[in-house]
MMTF fields as JSON, N, C-alpha, C and O atoms, coordinates in Angstrom:
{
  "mmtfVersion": "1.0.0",
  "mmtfProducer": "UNKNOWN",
  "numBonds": 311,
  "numAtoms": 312,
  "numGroups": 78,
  "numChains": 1,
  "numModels": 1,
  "chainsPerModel": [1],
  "groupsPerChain": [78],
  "chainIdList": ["A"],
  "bondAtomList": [4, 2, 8, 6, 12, 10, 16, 14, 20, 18, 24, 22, 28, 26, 32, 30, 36, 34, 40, 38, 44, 42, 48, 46, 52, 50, 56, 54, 60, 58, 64, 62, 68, 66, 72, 70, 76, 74, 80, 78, 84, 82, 88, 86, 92, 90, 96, 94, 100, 98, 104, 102, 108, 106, 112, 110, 116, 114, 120, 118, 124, 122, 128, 126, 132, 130, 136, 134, 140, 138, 144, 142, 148, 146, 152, 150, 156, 154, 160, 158, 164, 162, 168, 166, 172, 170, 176, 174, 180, 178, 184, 182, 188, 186, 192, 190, 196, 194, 200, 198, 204, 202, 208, 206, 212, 210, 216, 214, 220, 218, 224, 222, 228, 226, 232, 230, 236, 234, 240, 238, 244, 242, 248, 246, 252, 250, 256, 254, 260, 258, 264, 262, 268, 266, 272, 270, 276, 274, 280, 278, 284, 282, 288, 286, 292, 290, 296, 294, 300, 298, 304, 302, 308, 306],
  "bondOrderList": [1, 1, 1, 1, 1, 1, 1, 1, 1, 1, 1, 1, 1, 1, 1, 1, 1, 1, 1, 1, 1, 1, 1, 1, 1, 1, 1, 1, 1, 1, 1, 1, 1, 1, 1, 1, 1, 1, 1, 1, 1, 1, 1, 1, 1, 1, 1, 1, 1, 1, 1, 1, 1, 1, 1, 1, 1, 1, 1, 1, 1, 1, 1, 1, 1, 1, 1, 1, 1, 1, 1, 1, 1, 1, 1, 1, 1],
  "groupList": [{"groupName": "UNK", "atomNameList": ["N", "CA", "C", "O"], "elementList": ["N", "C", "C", "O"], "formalChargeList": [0, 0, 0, 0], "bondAtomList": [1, 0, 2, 1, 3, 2], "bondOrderList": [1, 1, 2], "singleLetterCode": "X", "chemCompType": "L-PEPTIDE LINKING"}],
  "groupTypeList": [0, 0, 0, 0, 0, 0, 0, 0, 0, 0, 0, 0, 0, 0, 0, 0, 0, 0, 0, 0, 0, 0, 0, 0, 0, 0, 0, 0, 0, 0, 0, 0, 0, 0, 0, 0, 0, 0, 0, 0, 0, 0, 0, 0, 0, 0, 0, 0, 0, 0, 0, 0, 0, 0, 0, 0, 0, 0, 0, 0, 0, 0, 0, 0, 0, 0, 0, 0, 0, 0, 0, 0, 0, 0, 0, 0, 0, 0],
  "groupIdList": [1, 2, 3, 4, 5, 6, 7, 8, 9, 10, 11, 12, 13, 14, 15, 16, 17, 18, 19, 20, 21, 22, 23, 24, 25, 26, 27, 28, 29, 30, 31, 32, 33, 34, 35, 36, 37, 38, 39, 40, 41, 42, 43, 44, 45, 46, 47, 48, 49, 50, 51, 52, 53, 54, 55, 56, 57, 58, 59, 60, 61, 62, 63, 64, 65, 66, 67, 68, 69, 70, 71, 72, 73, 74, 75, 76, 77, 78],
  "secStructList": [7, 7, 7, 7, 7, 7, 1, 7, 7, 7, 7, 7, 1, 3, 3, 3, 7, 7, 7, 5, 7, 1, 1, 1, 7, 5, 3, 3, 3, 3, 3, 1, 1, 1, 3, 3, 3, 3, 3, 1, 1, 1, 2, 2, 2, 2, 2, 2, 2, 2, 6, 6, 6, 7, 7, 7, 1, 7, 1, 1, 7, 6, 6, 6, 3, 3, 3, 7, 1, 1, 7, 6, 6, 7, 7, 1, 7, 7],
  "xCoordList": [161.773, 160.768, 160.296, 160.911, 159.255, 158.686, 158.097, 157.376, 158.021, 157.636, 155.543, 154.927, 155.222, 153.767, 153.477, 153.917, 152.832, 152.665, 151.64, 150.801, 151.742, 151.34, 149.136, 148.614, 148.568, 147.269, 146.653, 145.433, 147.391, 147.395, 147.498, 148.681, 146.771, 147.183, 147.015, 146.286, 147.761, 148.145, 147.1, 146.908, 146.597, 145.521, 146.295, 146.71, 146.407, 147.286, 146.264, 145.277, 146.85, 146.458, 145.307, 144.18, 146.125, 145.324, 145.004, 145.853, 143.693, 143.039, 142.295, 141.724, 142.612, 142.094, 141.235, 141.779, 139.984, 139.221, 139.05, 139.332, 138.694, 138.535, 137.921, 137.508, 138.024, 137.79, 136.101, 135.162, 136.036, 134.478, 134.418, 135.43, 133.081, 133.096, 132.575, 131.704, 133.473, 132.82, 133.909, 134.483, 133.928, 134.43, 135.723, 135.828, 136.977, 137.614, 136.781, 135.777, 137.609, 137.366, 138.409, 139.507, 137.378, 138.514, 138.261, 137.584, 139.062, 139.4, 138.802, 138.826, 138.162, 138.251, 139.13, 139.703, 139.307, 140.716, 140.032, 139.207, 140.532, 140.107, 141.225, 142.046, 141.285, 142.363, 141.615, 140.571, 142.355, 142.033, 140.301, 139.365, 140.442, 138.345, 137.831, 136.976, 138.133, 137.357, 137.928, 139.05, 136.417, 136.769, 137.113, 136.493, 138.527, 138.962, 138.952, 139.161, 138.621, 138.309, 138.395, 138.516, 138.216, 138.663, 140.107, 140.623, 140.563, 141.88, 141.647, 141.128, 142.226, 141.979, 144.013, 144.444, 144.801, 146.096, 146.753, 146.083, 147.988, 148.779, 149.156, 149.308, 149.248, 149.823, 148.34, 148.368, 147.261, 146.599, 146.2, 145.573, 146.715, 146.541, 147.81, 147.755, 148.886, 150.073, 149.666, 149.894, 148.828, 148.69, 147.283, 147.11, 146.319, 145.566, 146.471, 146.363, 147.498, 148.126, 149.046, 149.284, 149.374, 150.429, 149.189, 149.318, 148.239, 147.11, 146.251, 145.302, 146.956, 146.289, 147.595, 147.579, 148.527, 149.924, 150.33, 150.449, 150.57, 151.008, 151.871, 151.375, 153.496, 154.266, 154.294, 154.587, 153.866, 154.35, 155.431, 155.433, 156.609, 157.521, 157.808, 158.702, 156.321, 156.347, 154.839, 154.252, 154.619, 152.837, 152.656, 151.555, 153.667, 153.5, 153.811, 153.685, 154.012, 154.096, 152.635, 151.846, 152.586, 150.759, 150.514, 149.534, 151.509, 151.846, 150.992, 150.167, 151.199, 150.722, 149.551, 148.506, 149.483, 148.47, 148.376, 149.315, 146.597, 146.21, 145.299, 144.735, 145.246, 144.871, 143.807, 143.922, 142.842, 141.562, 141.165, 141.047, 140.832, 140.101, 141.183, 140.801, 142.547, 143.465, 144.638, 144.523, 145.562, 146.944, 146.892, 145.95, 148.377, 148.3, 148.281, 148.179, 148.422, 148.536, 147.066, 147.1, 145.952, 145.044, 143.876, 143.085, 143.896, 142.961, 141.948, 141.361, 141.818, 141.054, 140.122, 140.396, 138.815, 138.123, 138.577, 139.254, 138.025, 138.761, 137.322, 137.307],
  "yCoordList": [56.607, 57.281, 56.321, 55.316, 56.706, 55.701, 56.199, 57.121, 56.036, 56.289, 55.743, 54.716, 56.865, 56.502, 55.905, 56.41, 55.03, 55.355, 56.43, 56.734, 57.158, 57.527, 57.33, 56.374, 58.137, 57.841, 58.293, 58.207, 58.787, 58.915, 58.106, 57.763, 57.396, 56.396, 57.097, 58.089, 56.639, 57.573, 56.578, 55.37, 57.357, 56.726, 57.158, 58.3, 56.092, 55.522, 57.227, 57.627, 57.8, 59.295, 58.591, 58.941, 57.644, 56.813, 55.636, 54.98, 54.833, 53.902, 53.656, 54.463, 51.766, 51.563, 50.112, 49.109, 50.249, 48.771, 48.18, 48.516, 47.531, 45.932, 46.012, 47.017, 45.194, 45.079, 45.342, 45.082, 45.982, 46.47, 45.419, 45.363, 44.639, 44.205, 45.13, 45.995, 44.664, 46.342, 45.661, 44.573, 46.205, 45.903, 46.552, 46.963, 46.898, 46.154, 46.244, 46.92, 45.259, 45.482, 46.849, 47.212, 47.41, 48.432, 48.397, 47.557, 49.763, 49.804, 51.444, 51.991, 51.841, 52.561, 53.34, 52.963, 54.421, 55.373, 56.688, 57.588, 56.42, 57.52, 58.116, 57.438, 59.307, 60.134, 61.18, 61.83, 61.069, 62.206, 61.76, 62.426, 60.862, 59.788, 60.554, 61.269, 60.727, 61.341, 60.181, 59.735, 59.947, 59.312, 60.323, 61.343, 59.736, 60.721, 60.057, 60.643, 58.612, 57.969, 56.778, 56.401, 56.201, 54.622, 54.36, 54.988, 52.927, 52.592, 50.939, 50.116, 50.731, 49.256, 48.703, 47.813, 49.918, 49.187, 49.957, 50.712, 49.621, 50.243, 51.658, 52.675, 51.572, 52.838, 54.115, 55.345, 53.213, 54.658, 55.229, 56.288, 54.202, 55.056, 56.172, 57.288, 55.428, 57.115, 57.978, 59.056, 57.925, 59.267, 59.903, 61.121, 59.05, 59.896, 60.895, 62.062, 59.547, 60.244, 61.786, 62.651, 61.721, 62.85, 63.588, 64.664, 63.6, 64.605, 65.282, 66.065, 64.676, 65.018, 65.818, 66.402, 65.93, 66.285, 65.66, 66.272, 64.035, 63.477, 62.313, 61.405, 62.327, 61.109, 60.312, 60.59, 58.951, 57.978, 57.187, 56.971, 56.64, 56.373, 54.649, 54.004, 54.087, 52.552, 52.475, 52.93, 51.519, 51.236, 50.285, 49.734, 49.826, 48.432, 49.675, 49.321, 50.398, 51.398, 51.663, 52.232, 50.802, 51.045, 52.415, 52.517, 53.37, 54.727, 55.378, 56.248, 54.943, 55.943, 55.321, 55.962, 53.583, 52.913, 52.014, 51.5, 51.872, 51.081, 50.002, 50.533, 49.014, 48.266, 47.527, 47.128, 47.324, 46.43, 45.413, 45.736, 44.149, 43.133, 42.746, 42.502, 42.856, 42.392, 43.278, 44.175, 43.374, 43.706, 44.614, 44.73, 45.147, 45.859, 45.296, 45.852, 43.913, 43.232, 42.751, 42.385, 42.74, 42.266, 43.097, 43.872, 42.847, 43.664, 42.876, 43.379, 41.198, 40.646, 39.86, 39.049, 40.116, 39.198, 37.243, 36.697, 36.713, 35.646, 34.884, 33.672],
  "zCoordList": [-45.521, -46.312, -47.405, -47.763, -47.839, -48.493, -49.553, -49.171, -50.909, -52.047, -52.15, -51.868, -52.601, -52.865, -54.872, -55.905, -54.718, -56.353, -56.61, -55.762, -58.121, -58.38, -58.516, -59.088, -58.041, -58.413, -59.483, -59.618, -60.296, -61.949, -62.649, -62.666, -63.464, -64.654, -65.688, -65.667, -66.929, -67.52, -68.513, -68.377, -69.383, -70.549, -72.039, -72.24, -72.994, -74.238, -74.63, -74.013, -75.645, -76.291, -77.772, -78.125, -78.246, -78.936, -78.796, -78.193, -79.257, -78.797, -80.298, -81.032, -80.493, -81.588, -81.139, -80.676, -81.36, -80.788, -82.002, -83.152, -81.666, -82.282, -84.363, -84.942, -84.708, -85.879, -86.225, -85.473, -87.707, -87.336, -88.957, -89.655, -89.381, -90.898, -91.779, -91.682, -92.862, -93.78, -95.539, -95.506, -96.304, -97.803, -97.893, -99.048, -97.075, -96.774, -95.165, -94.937, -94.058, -92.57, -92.203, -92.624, -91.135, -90.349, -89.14, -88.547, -88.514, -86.724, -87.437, -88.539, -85.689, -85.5, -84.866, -83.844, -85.375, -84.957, -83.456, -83.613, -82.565, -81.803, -81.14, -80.522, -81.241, -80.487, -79.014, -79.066, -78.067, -76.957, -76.331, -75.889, -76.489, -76.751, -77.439, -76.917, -78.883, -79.619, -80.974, -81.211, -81.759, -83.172, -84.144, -84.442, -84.72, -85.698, -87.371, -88.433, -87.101, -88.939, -88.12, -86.955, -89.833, -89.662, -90.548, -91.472, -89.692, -90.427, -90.723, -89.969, -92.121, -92.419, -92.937, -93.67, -91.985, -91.976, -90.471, -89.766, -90.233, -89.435, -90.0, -89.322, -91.022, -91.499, -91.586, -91.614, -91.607, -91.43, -90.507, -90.51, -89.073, -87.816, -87.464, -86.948, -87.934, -88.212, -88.652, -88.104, -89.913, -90.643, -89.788, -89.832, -89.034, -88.002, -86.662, -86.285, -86.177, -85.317, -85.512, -84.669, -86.761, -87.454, -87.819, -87.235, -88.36, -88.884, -87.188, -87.151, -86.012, -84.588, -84.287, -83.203, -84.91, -84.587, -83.241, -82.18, -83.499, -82.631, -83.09, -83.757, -82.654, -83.851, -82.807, -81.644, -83.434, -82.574, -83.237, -84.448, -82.178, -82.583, -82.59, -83.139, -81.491, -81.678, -80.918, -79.936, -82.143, -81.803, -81.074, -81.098, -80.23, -79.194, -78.033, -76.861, -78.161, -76.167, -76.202, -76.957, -74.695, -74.483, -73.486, -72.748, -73.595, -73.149, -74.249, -73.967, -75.523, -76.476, -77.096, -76.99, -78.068, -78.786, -77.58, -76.972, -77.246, -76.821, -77.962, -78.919, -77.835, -78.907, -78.295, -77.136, -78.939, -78.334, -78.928, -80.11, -78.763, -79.275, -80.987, -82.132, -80.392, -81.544, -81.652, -80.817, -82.243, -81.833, -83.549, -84.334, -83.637, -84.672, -86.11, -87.204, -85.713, -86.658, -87.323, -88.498, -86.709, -86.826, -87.705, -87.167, -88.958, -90.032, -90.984, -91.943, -90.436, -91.007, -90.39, -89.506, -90.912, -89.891, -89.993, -90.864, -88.984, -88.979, -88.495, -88.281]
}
């Protein structure tokens, strides 16, 4: 017998793209594909995710944060 994979991919619940320029720079925050703010640290995409009532417990599982055009680390233009 033989195992099928799944034809479900599972899509990150949150998704933060790329750096936008602005006085400070930010990311946009989107939850469920919906924009829910902007964030100009790591910590203010927790407090989107917890204000969606959703805890994330590590922002590198691309189960939950998908990250676009820069990693979580990335909040300055360059």
């Amino acid at each position: 017998m033989t195992e099928s994979a799944s034809p479900h991919i599972s899509t990150p619940r949150i998704t933060v793209p790329g750096l936008q320029p602005g006085d400070p720079p930010f990311r946009i925050v989107e939850i469920d594909g919906e924009v829910v703010g902007e964030a100009t640290s790591m910590t203010d995409v927790l407090f989107a995710a917890a204000a969606a009532g959703i805890t994330v417990h590590d922002l590198d599982d691309p189960g939950m944060v998908r990250w676009v055009g820069g990693g979580k680390f990335t909040w300055r233009l360059h």
